[in-house]
C-alpha positions as CSV (number, residue, x, y, z in Angstrom):
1,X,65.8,-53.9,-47.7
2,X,66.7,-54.1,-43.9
3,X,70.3,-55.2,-42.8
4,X,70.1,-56.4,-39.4
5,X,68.0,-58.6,-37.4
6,X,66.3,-55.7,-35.6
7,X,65.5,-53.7,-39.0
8,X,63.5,-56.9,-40.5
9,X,61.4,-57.4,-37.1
10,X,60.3,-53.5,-37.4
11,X,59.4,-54.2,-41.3
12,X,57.3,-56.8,-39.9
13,X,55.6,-55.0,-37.0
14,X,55.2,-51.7,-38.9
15,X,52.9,-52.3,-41.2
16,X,50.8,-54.3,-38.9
17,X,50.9,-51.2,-35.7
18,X,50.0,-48.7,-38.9
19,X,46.8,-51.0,-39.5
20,X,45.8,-50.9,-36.0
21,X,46.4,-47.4,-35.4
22,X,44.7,-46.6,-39.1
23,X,41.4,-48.0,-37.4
24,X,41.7,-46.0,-34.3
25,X,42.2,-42.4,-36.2
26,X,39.7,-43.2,-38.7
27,X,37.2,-44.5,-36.3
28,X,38.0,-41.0,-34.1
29,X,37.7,-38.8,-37.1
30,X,34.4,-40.4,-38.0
31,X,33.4,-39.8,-34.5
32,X,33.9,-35.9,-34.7
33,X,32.6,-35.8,-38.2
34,X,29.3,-37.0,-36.6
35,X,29.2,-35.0,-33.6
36,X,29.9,-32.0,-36.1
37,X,27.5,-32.1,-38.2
38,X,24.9,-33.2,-35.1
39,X,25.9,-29.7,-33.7
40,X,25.7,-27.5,-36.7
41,X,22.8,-28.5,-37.7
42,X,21.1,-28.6,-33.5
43,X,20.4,-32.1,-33.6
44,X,18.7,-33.1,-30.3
45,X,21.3,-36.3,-30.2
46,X,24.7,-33.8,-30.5
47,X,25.3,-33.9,-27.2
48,X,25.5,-37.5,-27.1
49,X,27.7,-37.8,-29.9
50,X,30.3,-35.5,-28.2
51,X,29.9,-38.2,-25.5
52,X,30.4,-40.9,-28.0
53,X,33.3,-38.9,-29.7
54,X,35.1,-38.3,-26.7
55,X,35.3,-42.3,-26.0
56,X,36.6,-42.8,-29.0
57,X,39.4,-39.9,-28.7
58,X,40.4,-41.5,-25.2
59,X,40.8,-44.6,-26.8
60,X,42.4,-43.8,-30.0
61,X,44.8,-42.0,-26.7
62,X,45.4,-44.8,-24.6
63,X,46.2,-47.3,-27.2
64,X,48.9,-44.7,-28.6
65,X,47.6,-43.9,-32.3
66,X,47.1,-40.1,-31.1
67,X,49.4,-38.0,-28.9
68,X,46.9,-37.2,-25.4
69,X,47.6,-33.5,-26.0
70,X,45.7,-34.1,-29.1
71,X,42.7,-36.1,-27.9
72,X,42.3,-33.5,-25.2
73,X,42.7,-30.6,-27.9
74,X,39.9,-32.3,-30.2
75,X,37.6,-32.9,-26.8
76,X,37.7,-29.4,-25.9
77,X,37.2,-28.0,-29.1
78,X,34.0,-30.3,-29.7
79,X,32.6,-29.6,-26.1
80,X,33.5,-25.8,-27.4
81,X,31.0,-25.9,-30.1
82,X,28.2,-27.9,-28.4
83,X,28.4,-25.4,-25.5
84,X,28.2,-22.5,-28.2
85,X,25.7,-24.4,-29.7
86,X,23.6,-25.0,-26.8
87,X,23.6,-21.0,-26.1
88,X,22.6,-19.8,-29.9
């Protein structure tokens, strides 16, 4: 249980910033997921969904719910495997 005034307001907040950023990682992982599997399997729409997926990683970014070394890690990797993809 918290002791101070400033311990209860961050039990309040907490579990409502985990929500929000919940949404944004899951939403970001789905993303990927998609573009993935678009990729592997040389969907004509992959490169579309590494658009889409990118979005979503800048925006999961901005609004703090990833680090921006790691949406820029998980863009490059994707635009990796599309280029890689696009050459096989």
């Amino acid at each position: 249980m918290a002791n101070t005034k400033s311990a209860e307001k961050r039990s309040r907040q907490n579990p409502e910033r985990m929500a929000r950023n919940r949404v944004y990682r899951s939403s970001a992982r789905t993303a990927i997921k998609k573009a993935r599997l678009a990729i592997e399997n040389g969907d004509s729409n992959a490169a579309e969904l590494v658009r889409n997926a990118e979005r979503v990683l800048a925006r999961a970014a901005s609004k703090g719910a990833i680090h921006a070394n790691n949406a820029s890690r998980r863009t490059g990797r994707l635009a990796l495997l599309l280029n890689k993809g696009a050459t096989a």
